[in-house]
C-alpha positions in Angstrom: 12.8 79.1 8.4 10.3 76.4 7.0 11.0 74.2 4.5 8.7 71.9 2.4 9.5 69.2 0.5 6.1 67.3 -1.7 6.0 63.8 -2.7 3.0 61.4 -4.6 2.7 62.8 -7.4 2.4 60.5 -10.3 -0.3 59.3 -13.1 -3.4 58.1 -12.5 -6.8 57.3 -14.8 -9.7 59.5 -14.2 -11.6 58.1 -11.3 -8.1 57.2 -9.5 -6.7 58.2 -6.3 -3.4 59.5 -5.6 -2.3 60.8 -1.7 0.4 63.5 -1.9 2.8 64.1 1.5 4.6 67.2 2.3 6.5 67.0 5.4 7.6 70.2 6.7 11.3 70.7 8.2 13.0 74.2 9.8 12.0 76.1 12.8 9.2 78.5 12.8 7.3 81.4 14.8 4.3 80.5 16.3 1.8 78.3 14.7 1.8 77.4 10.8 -1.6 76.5 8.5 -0.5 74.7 5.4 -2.5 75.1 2.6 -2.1 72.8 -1.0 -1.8 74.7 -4.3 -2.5 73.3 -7.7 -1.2 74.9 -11.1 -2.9 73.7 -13.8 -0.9 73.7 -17.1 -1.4 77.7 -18.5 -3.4 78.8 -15.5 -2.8 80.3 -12.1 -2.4 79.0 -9.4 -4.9 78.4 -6.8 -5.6 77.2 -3.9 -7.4 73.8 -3.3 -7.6 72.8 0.1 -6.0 74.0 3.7 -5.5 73.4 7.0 -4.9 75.1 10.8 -1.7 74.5 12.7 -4.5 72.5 15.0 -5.8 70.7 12.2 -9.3 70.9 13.5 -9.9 73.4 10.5 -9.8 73.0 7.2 -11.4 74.4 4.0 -11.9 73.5 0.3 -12.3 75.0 -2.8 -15.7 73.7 -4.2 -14.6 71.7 -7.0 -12.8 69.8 -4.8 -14.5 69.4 -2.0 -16.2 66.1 -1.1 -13.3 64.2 -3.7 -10.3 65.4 -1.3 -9.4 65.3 2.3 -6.3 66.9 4.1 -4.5 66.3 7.3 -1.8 67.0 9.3 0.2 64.9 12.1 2.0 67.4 14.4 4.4 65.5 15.8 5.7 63.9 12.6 5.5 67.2 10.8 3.4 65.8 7.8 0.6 67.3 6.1 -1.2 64.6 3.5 -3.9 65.3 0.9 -6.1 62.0 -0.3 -7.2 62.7 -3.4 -10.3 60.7 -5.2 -12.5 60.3 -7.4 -9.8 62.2 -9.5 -10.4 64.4 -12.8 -8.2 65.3 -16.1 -9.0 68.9 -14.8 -7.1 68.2 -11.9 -3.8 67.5 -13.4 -0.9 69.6 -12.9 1.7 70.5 -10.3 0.6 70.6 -6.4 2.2 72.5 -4.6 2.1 72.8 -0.2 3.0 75.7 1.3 2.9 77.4 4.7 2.3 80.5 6.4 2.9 81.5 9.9 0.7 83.1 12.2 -0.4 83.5 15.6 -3.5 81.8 15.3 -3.9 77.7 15.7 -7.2 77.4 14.3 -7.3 79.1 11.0 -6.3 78.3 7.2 -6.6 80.5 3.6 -6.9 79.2 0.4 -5.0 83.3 -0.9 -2.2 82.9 -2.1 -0.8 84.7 1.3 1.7 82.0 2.0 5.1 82.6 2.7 6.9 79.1 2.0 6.9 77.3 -0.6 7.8 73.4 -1.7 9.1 72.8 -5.0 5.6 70.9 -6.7 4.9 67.9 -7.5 3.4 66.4 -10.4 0.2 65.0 -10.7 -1.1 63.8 -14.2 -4.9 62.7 -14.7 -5.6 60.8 -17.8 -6.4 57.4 -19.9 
């Protein structure tokens, strides 16, 4: 089965940037969207941004959109997320995760995902 491992997290001042990897490893049926989770400290978590096994797909959630960018490379098995223009209310753990399907061209920010990485920090403050 899949397995995802994250890595970028770190600190950064508000108005920084951070990019955040998760490469992907383990075989899977079909295709796979990969969609990027953040937990903010004492909240759920929810879904920020995703993308189709294609990666000619993608959606946002509003308050990030416009600020971050995701994107995959298939043959390297890497999905990224660029992060900009970053808040304090973004600060927490990130997670990527990834759900199977038979569809190439679709992504959910639900929480339907079936693999998950482990999170990685990311910490937004001066």
């Amino acid at each position: 089965q899949l397995q995802l491992v994250e890595s970028g997290g770190g600190w950064v001042q508000p108005g920084g940037s951070l990019r955040l990897s998760c490469a992907a490893s383990g075989s899977y049926a079909g295709y796979y969207s990969i969609g990027w989770f953040h937990q903010a400290p004492g909240k759920e978590r929810e879904g920020g941004s995703c993308v189709s096994h294609s990666g000619n797909r993608t959606n946002y959630l509003s308050s990030v959109k416009g600020r971050f960018t995701i994107s995959r490379d298939n043959a390297k098995r890497t999905v990224s997320l660029q992060m900009n223009n970053l808040r304090p209310e973004d600060t927490g753990i990130y997670y990527c995760a990834a759900e199977e399907n038979p569809f190439q061209h679709i992504c959910t920010l639900e929480r339907v995902y079936e693999h998950w990485g482990q999170g990685t920090q990311v910490t937004v403050s001066s």
